[in-house]
N, C-alpha and C positions, 0 to 999 in steps of 0.2 A: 872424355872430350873436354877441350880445355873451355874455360868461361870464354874467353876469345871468340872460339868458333861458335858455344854456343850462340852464343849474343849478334854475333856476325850472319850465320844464319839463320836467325828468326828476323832480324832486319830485314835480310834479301825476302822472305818469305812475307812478312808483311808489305813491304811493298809490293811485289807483283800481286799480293790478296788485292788490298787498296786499289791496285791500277787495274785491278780486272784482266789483267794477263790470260788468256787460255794457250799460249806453250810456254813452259814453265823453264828455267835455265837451272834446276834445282832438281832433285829428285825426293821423295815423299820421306819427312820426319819419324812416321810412325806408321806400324802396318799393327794391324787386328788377322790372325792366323789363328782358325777355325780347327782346332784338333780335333773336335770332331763335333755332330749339329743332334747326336743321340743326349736325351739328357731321363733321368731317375723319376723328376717333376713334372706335373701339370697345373703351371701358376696359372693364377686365373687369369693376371693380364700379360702374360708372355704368349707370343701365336707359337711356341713350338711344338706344343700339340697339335698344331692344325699344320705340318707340316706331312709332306706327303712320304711314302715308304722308300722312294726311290729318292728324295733328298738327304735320308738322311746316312751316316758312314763317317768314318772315321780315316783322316789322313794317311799317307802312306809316308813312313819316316823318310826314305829316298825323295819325296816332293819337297816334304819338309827342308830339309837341308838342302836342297836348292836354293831355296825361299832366302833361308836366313844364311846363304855363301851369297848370294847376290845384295844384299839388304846390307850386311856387315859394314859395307863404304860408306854407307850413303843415312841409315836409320837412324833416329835416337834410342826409340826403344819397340819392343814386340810385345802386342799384348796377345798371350796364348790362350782366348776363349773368345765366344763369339754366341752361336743360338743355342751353343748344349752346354752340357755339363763336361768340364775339359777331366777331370777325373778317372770319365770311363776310357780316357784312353790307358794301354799298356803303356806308353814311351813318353808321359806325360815328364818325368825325372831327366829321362833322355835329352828330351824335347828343353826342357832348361836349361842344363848343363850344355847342352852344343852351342845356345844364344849366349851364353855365359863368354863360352871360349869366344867366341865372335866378337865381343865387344858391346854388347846390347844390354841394354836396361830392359829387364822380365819382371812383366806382371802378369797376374794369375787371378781370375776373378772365378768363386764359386761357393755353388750353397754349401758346400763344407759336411755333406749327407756321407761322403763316401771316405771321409779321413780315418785312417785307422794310424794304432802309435805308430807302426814302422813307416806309414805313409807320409807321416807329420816328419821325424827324422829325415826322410831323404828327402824331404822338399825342403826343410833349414837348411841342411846340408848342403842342396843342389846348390846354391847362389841365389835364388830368388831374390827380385828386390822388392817387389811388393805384393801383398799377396790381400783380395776384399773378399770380404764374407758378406754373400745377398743374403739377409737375413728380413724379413717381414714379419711383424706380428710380435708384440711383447710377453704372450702369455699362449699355451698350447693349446688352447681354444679356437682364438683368432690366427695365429702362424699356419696350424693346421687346415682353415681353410682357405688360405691364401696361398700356401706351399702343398698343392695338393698330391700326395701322395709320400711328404714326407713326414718327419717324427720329431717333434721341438726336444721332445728332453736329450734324444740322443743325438743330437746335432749341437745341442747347446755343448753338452759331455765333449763330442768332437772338437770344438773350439775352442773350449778351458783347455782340454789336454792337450792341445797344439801349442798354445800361451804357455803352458807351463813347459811342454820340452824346449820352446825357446827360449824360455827362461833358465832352465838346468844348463841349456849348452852356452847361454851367457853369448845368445847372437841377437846385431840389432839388426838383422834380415830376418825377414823379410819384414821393413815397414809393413804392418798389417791394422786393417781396420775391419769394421763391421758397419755394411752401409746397410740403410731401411726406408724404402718407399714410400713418403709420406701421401696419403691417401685420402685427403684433404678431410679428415677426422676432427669433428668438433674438438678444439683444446677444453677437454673439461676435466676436472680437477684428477676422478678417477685413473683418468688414462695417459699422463703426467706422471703418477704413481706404480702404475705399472711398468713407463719407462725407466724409472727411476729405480723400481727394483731388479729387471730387467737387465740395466747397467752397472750395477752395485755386484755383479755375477762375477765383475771381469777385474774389478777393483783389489791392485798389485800386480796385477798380471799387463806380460808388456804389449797391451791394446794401446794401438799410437793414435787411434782416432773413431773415431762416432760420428757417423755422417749421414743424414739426413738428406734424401733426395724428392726433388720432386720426378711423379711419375708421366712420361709423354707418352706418344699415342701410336709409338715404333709406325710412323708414315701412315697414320690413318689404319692401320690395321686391328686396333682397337678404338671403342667408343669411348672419349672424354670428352670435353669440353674447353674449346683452345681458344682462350684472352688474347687475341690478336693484338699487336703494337706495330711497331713499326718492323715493316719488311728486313733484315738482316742478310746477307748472301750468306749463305752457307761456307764455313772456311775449309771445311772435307775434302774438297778434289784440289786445295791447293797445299795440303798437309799432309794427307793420308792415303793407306789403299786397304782394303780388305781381300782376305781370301781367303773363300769357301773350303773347307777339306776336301772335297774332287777338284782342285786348283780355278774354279771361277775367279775373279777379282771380280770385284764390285770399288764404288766411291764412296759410301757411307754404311754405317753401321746399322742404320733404322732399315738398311734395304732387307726385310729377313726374305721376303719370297725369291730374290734372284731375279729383277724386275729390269733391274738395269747393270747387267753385268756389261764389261767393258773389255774382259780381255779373259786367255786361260796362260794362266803359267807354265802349267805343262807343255805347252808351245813357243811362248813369247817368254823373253824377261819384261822382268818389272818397269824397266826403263824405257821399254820401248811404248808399255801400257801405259806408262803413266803419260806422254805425250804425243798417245795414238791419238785418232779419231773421236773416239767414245768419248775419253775424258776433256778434249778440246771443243766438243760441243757442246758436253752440258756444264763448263765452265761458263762458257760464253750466253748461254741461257740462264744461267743463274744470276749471271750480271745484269741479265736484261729485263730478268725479272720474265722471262718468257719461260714458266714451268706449268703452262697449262696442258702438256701433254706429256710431262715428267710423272710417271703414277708416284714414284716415290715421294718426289718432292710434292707436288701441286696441295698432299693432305694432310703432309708434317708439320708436327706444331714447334720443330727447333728451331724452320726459319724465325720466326714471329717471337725469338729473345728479345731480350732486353741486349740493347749492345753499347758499346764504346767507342767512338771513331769505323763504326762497322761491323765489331771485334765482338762475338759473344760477351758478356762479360765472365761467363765460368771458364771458357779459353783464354782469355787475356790473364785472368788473374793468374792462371796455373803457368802460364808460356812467363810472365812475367818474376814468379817467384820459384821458377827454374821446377815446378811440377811435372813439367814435359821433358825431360824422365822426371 
C-alpha cells in the first residue's frame, strides 16, 4: 500500500469517525479472525475459561479463505487470534502464508506455550509481520499463577529459541515483541529487578520491543476498577470487524461472549455487514452516547480513555506513526 492511499484513507476514516457517520463509504481497515477460541491456559483474568463447550472450535480453512479473498481489497491488515490460543490450530502456517499472498499485513498474537523449533522456522518462514508474546509474570512463581496451567521456564526456552532462529535465518520478520499486563503492582525496588533480570534473557537476541500494557475489564466481564474521564466514542465499528471461528462477526474485540454479533459470513459478505443494520445502529448509539442497553459497551472501560480530538490516544498514535499495519 502506497503512503498515498494510506494517509488518504485514514483521513476518509477519521472524518466520518468525527462526523458520527453510521453508513460508512469505506470498508473496515482491519479484521481480528478467530482461528480458533480453544486455548492450553486458564489466565486468571482472561473469561476463556468461562466460555461454554459449544463456543468453542476451530475455523474451517474454506471459511477462512473466504474471509481474507473478500478483505484483500479493502483491509490493511489481519490479526489471526482472538479468545484462544491460535497455535492449536493445524493451518495456523497456512492460515499466513494465504494473507501473505493476499496482500495483508499478518499478525500473530500468543503465549508462545506451544512453539516448537520446527514451529518457530515455518512461521519466520511463513511472511509474518508481526508476531506478540502474552507473557505475565517476571519470575515462575508469579507467571505460574497468572498463566494458569502453563510452564515459565519452558516457554521462556520457546521464545529465546524462536529469537535465535530468527536470528540464524538473518530475518527482520516477524517484528516481534513480548507484551506484559501491568497489574497495577506496587513499583518497588524488588520487582524492578526482577524485570530487569527477566529482560536481560533476551539481551542480542532480535526482541524489537517490551511493552507494558495496562489490563481492562474485556466489557465488564471481569472485576477492576474503571477511572472514568471523559466519555470517548469507540472508533471499532468505524475501523474494524471481528470474526468468530464458526463465521459470527462481531464490532469489537472486548465482545468475548458473542453479545452483540452483527452478521455471519458464512452467509453474508463483509461488505454488506459492515453497512447492515447491526452495525449502523450501534454506530449511531455510540454517538449518542445511548449505550445503556449495549451489554458490551454500557461496562467497558475503553470507552472512558484518554483521547485526542475524540481519537484514543493508543489509536491515534499507532494510525499516525503508520502502526496500523
Amino acid at each position: 500500500m502506497s503512503p498515498f492511499d494510506y494517509w488518504y484513507r485514514l483521513i476518509r476514516l477519521f472524518y466520518h469517525y468525527r462526523g458520527k457517520s453510521t453508513k460508512l463509504p469505506y470498508w473496515p481497515v482491519r479484521l481480528w479472525v478467530e482461528l480458533t477460541s480453544f486455548c492450553n491456559y486458564r489466565c486468571i483474568m482472561c473469561p476463556n475459561k468461562d466460555l461454554k463447550k459449544e463456543d468453542k472450535g476451530y475455523m474451517d480453512f474454506d471459511l477462512y479463505k473466504k474471509i481474507v479473498d473478500e478483505a484483500q481489497d479493502f483491509a490493511f491488515d489481519i490479526n489471526l487470534a482472538h479468545r484462544g490460543e491460535s497455535l492449536l490450530h493445524p493451518q495456523l502456517v497456512e492460515a499466513v502464508t494465504y494473507a501473505k499472498k493476499h496482500g495483508l499485513y499478518t499478525r500473530l498474537h500468543t503465549n508462545g506455550s506451544l512453539l516448537s523449533k520446527e514451529l518457530s522456522h515455518k512461521i519466520i518462514q511463513s511472511g509474518l509481520d508481526r508476531l506478540s508474546f502474552s507473557f505475565d509474570g517476571y519470575d515462575k512463581e508469579i507467571y505460574e499463577k497468572i498463566r494458569v496451567g502453563g510452564d515459565f521456564d519452558k516457554t521462556v526456552a520457546n521464545i529465546v529459541q524462536f529469537l535465535e532462529i530468527k536470528r540464524a535465518l538473518h530475518s527482520k520478520r516477524p517484528i516481534t515483541a513480548i507484551e506484559v499486563i501491568h497489574f497495577n503492582q506496587p513499583d518497588i525496588p524488588e520487582l524492578a529487578e526482577s524485570r530487569e533480570r527477566f529482560k536481560s534473557q533476551f539481551d542480542d537476541l532480535p526482541l524489537d520491543s517490551f511493552i507494558m500494557k495496562d489490563m481492562h475489564n474485556w466489557a465488564g466481564q471481569i472485576e477492576k476498577a474503571r477511572k472514568r474521564k471523559k466519555y470517548t466514542i469507540c472508533p471499532f465499528p468505524w475501523n474494524a470487524l471481528i470474526i468468530y471461528w464458526d463465521g459470527a462477526v462481531l464490532p469489537c474485540t472486548q465482545d468475548f461472549f458473542g453479545d452483540s454479533i452483527v452478521g455471519d459470513v458464512k452467509h453474508s459478505s463483509l461488505k454488506d455487514i459492515w453497512n447492515g443494520d447491526g452495525m449502523r445502529s450501534l454506530r449511531k448509539k455510540l454517538a449518542e452516547r445511548d449505550i445503556q442497553d449495549l451489554k458490551t459497551c454500557a461496562d467497558c472501560d475503553r470507552i472512558w480513555r484518554e483521547g485526542f480530538f475524540g481519537v484514543p490516544k493508543e489509536y491515534l498514535w499507532k494510525f499516525l506513526t503508520r502502526r496500523m499495519p
